[in-house]
Each structure stands twice: as C-alpha cells, then as structure tokens.
Backbone bond lengths (Angstrom), bond angles and torsions (degrees), N, CA, C in turn:
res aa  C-N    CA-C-N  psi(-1)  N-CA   C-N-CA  omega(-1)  CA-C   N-CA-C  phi
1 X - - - 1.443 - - 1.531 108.54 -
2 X 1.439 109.76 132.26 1.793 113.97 -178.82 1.745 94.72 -98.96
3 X 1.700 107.99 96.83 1.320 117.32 167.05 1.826 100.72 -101.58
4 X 1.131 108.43 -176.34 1.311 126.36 -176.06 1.666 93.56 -90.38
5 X 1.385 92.29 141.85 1.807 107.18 178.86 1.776 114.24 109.02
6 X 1.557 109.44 -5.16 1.422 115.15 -147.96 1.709 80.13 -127.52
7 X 1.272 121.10 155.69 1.453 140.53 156.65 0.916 123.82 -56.84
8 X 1.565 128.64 -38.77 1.485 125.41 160.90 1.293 120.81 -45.58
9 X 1.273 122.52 -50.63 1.161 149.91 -179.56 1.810 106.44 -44.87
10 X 1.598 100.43 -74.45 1.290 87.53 152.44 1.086 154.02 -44.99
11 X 1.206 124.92 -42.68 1.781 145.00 170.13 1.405 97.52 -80.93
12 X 1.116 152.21 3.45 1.289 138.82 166.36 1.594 109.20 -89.62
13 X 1.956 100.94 -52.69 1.390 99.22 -175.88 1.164 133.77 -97.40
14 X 1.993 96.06 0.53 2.027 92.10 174.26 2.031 91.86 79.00
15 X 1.412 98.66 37.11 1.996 94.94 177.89 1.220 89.56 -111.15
16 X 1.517 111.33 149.97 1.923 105.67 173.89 1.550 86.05 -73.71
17 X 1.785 79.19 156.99 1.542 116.05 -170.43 1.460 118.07 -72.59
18 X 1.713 105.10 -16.60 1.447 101.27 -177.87 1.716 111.39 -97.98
19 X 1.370 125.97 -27.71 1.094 114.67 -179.04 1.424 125.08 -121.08
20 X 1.858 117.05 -22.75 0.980 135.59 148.75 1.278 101.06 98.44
21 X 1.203 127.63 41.44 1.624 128.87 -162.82 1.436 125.71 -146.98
22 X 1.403 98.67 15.92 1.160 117.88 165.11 1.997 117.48 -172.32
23 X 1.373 127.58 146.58 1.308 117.84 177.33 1.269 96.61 -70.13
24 X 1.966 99.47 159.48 1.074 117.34 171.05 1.510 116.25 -83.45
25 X 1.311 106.73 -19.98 1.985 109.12 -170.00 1.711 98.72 -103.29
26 X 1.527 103.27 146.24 1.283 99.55 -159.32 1.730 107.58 -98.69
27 X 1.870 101.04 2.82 1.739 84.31 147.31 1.616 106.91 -132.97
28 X 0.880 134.50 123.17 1.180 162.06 -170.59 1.992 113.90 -45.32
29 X 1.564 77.74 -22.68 1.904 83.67 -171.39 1.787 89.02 -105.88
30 X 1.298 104.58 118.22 1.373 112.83 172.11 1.641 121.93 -65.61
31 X 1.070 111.25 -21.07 1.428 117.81 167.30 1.428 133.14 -91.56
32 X 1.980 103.98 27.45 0.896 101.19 176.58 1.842 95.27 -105.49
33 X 1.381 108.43 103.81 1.659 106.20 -151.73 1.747 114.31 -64.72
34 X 1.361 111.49 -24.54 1.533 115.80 162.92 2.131 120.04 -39.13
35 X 1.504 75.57 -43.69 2.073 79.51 -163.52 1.700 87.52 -101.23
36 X 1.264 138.03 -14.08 1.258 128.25 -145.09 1.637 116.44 -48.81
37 X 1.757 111.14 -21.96 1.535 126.47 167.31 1.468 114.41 -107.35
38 X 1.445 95.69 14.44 1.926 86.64 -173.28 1.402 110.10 -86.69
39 X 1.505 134.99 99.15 1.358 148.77 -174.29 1.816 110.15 -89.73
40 X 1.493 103.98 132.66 1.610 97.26 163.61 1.465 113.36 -52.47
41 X 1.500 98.12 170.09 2.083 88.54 -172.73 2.120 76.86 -96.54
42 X 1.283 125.00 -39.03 1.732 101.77 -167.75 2.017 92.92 -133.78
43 X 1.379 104.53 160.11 1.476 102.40 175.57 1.508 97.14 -88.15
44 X 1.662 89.40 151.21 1.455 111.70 -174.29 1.773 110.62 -64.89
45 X 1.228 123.46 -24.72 1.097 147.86 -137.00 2.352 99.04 -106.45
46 X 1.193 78.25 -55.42 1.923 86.89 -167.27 1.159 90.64 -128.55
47 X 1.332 145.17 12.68 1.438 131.36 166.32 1.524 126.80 59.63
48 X 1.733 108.59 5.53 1.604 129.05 169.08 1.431 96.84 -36.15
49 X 1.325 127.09 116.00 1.360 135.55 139.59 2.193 115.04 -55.64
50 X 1.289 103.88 109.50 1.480 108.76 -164.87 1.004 99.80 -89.85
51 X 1.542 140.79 -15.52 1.294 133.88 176.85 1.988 115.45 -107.83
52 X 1.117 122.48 84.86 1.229 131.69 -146.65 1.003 102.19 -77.54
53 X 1.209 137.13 -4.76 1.690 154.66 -157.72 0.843 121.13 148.93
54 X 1.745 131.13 138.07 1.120 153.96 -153.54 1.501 92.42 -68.44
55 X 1.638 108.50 144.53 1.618 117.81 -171.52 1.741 112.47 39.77
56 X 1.311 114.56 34.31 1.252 112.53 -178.56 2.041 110.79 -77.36
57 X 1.597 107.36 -10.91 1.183 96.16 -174.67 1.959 108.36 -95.73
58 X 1.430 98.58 -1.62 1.572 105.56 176.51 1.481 113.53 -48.99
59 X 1.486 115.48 -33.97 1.386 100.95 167.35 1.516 134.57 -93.26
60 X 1.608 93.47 9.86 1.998 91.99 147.71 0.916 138.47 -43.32
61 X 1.807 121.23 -40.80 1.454 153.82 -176.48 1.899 104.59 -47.29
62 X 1.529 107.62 -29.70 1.335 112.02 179.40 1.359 109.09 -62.43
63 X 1.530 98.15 -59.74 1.719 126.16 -176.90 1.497 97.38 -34.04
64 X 1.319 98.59 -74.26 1.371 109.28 -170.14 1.686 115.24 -50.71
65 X 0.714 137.83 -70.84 1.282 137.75 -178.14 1.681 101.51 -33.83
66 X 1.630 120.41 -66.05 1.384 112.08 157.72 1.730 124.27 -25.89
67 X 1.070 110.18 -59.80 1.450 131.07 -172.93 1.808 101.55 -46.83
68 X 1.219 104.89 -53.44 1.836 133.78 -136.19 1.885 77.83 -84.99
69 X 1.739 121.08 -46.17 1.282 130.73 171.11 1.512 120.97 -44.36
70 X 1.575 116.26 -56.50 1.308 125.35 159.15 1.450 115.85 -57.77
71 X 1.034 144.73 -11.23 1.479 163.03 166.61 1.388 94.39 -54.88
72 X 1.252 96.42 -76.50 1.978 102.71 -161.03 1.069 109.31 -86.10
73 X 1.630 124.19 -14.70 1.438 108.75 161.13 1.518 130.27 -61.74
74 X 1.131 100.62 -41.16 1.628 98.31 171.55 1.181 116.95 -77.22
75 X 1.800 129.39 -35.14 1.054 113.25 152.56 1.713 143.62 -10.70
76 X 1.920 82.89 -78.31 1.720 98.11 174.76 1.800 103.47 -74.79
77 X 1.217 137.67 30.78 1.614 148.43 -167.08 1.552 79.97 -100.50
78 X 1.522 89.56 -93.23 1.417 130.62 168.67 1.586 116.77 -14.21
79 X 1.458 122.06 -57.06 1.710 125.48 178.23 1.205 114.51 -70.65
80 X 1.657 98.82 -62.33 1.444 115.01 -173.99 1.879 118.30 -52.06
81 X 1.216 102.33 -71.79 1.649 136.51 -162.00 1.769 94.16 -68.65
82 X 0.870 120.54 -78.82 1.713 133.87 -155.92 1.657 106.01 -76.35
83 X 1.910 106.73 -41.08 1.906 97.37 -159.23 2.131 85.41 -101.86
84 X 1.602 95.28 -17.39 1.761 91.37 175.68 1.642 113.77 76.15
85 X 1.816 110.37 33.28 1.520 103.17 -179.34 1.605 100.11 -99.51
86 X 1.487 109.15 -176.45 1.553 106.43 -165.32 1.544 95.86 -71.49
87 X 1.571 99.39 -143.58 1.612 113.25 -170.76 1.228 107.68 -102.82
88 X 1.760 123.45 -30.57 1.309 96.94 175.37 1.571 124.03 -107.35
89 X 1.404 101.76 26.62 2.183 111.76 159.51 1.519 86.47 -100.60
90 X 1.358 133.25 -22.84 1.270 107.38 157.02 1.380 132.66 -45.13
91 X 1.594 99.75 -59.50 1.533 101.94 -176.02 1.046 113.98 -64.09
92 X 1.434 126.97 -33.38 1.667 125.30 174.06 1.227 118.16 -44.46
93 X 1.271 94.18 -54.99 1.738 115.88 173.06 1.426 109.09 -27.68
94 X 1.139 115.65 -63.79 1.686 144.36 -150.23 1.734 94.65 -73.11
95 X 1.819 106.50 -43.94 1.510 107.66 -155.87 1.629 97.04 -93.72
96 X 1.800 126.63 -21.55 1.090 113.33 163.98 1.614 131.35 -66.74
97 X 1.426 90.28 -55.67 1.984 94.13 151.84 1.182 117.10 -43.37
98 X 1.140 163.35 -59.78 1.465 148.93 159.72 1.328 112.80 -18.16
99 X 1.399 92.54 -80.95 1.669 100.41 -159.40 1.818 107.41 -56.52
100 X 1.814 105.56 -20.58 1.851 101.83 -164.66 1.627 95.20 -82.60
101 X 1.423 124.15 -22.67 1.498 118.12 -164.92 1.784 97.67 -109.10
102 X 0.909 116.09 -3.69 1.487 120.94 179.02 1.682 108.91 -31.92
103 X 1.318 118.80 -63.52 1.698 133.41 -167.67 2.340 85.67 -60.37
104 X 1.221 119.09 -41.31 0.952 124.57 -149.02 2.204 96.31 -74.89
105 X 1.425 88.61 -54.33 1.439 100.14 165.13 1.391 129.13 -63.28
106 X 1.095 122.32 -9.32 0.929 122.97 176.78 1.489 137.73 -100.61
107 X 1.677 104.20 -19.47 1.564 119.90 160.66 1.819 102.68 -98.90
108 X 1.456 123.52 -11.52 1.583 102.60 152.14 1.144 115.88 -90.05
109 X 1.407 136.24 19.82 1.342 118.70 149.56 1.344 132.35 -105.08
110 X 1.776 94.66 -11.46 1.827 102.55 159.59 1.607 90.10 -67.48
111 X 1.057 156.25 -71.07 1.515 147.38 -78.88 1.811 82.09 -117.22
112 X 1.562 109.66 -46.14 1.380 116.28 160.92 1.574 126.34 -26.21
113 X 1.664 89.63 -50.74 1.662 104.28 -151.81 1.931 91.50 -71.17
114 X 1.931 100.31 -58.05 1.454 117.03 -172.86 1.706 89.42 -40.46
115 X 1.037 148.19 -88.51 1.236 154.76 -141.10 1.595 106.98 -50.62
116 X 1.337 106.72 -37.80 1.693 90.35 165.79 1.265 120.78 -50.35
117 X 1.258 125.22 -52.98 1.394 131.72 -162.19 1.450 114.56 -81.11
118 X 1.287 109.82 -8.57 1.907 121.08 -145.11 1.517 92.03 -113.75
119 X 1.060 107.20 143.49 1.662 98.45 154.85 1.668 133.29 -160.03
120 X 1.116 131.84 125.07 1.407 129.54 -154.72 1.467 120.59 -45.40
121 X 1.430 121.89 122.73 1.424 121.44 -156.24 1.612 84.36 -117.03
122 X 0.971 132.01 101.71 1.720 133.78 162.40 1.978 102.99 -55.79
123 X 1.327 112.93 -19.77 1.287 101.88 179.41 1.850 107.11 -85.73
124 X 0.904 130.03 -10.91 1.807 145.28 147.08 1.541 120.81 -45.34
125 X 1.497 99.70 -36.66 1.596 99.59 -167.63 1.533 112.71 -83.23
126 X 1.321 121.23 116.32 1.739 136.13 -173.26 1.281 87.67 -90.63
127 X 1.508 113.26 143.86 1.492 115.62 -177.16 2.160 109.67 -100.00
C-alpha cells in the first residue's frame, strides 16, 4: 500500500521527500510540457531545499534511462507476448510508449533520484 510516510508515496506523487505535504513541481500535470521540470526551489511546508546542489538533478538521467527500460519492457510484454502482434507493431509499440509517457518518466526519475538522498522526517510534518 502507497500511504504517506513511505517512498513510494513520494515517487508516485511528486510530494517532497521530507515531509510529504506538498508537490515539488509547480504544475502538477506533467503534460503540461512548458513546466513539466519546473520544480519549487524549497517546500512551503518544511522549508526542504529540493535542489541540494547545482545540476544535482543531472543524475536522474541514469534513473531515467533505467525507468524509460521498464517502459518498453512491458510495452514489447504487452504487444508482443499477451496481444501476439509481430516485431515491428512491436517496436512501434515500444517507440510510441516512450515518446506518450516521456513527460511522465521523466519527473519519476527526478522524484526517484530526490528520494535517494531525501528522507521522510515525521518530525517536518505541521498538522
């Protein structure tokens, strides 16, 4: 179960990692492709500084690529294996899923990355 207090939780909803009580991106719908990386610089809430160091989210790009991998695996799971089309509505498959969840992959692999370093402080949370 993804309750509040847990990392999933975080990485699911884009909540800073330390108190969980507000998103970190200041529009919420990832497909709005203008803001889709536009992050507060601290939460309003616990005053978490989200950018811990300059280019600190450059090593999301790892995440992501991991992330972007699980993408097309289930993709080509999904085309190939289960609906039974050839290999190349597979690959389509694989290259439309990319590009349609892209905005989506790409703030769970910041939210990924923040969560290594971050971690839920119940003494942060203002009721």
């Amino acid at each position: 179960m993804i309750t509040k207090g847990t990392k999933l939780y975080s990485i699911f909803t884009g909540a800073c990692p330390k108190c969980h009580q507000e998103s970190m991106y200041i529009n919420k719908n990832p497909y709005v492709l203008n803001d889709v990386l536009k992050m507060h610089e601290t939460c309003s809430h616990c005053q978490t500084k989200y950018r811990i160091e300059p280019s600190f989210f450059y090593g999301s790009m790892y995440v992501s690529y991991a992330v972007g991998i699980a993408f097309a695996v289930a993709a080509f799971v999904i085309s190939y294996l289960f609906i039974g089309s050839n290999l190349i509505t597979a690959f389509i498959a694989i290259v439309g899923t990319l590009v349609v969840f892209a905005p989506i992959i790409m703030r769970l692999s910041r939210n990924i990355w923040i969560n290594m370093f971050m971690h839920y402080d119940k003494s942060k949370v203002k009721p």
